[in-house]
N, C-alpha and C positions, 0 to 999 in steps of 0.2 A: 583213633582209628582212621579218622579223615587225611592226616597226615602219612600216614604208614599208608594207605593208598594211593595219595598225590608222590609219594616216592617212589612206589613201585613203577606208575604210571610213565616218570621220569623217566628209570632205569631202562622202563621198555624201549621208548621214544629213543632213548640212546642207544639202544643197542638197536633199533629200527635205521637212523640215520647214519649209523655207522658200517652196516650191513649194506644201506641202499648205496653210499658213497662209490664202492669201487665201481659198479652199473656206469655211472656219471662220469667218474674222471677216467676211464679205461678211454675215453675219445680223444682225451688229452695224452700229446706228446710226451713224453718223457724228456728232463732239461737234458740241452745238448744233442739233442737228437735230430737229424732230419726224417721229415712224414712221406712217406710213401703214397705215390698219387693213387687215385682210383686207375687213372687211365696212364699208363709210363709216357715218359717223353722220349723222341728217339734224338739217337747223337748222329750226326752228320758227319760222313767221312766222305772226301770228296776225292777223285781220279784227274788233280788237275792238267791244264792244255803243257803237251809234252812232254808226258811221263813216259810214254811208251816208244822216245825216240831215241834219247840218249842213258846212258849210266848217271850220268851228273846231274840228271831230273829228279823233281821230287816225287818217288812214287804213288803217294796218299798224305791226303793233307787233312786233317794232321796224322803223321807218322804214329802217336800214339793216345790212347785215349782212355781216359777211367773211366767206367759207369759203374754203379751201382743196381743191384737183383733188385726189380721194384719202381726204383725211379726213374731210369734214363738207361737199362738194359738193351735196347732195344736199337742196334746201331746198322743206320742205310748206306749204303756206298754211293755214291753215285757218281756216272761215267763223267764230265766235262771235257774231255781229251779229245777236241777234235784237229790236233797238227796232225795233216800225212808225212809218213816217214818218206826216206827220197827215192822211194818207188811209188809213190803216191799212193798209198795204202794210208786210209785211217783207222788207226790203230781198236781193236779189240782186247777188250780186259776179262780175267777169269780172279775172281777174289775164292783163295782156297785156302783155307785154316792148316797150317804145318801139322797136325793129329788128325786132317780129315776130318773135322767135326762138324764141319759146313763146305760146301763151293759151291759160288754162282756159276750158271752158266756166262754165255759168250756175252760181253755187254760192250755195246757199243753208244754213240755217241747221245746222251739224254737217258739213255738205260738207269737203270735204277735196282741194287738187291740188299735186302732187308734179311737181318737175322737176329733173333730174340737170345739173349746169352740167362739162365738158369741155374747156373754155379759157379762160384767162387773161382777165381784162377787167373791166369795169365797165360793169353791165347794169340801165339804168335799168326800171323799168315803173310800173303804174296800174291803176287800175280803169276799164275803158269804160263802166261805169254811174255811175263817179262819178268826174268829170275832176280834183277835189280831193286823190283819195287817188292819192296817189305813193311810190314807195320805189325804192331801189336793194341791187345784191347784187354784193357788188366780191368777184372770184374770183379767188385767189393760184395761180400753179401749185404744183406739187410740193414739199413741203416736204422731203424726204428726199433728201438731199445725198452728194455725195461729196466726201472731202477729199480738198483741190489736189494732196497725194503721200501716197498710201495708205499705210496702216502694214503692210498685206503686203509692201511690197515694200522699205521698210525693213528690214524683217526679215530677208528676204532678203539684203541686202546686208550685212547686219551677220552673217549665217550664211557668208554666204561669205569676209568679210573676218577671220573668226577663222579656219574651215576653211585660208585660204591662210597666212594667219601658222603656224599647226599646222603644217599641210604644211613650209614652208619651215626653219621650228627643226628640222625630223625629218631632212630633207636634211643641213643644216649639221651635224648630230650623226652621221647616218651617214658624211659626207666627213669627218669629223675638224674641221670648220671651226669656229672658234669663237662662239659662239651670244652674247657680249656681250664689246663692249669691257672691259677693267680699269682703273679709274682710275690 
């Protein structure tokens, strides 16, 4: 009887740490994955000196830019652009999403505008003061993955698949049954 209790005891314990496991590893990454900050990082997109003067200027540096929902969504423009064109004007920038999804106002030189992107897509825009400078900002979703069969529940199965073999040699010993063939 003492034995048919220390098995049950087992059985439980296994199906207890197999239950508690997904709790624990659900903080763990899933392999190949990147983790999602608490606080996102933003991308830098910069209006560099002379964009607003000629055609053959770089409008935004960089012209194009990944981020990811989550980790680096979060992408600031900011003016640097202080050449006067040859009326001595220094140049004003309006950053405007081609679907209207966003526009900064008028930014001029140290200015600075911030937009958090939230979906998936490829999201062209421009400058409305200067139809030349274009860019785009292709947004991945989520990069933090879960794998196709968790290793909690592996686990699991592998706890209860020893717990029941346990269990059953315990039977066969207490019935007298013999627990392996003899060659």
């Amino acid at each position: 009887m003492a034995r048919s209790h220390r098995t049950n005891i087992l059985f439980l314990a296994a199906v207890l740490v197999g239950l508690g496991f997904p709790a624990a590893s659900s903080a763990l990454p899933a392999q190949n994955s990147t983790l999602a900050t608490a606080s996102p990082q933003t991308t830098q997109v910069s209006i560099p000196i002379g964009a607003g003067i000629t055609r053959s200027s770089q409008g935004f540096s960089p012209s194009s830019a990944t981020v990811v929902v989550g980790v680096n969504n979060t992408v600031a423009w900011t003016d640097n652009d202080n050449q006067m064109d040859a009326n001595g004007y220094e140049p004003n920038h309006i950053v405007a999403a081609d679907d209207k999804s966003f526009t900064s106002g008028s930014l001029s030189i140290g200015d600075q505008f911030t937009y958090t992107f939230t979906a998936p897509g490829t999201y062209s825009y421009h400058c409305n003061i200067h139809p030349w400078m274009n860019g785009v900002v292709i947004v991945k979703g989520n990069a933090v993955t879960t794998p196709e069969f968790p290793l909690p529940f592996v686990v699991l199965l592998v706890a209860l698949g020893v717990a029941a073999a346990a269990f059953t040699l315990s039977r066969r010993r207490l019935n007298g049954l013999p627990t392996s063939k003899a060659p």
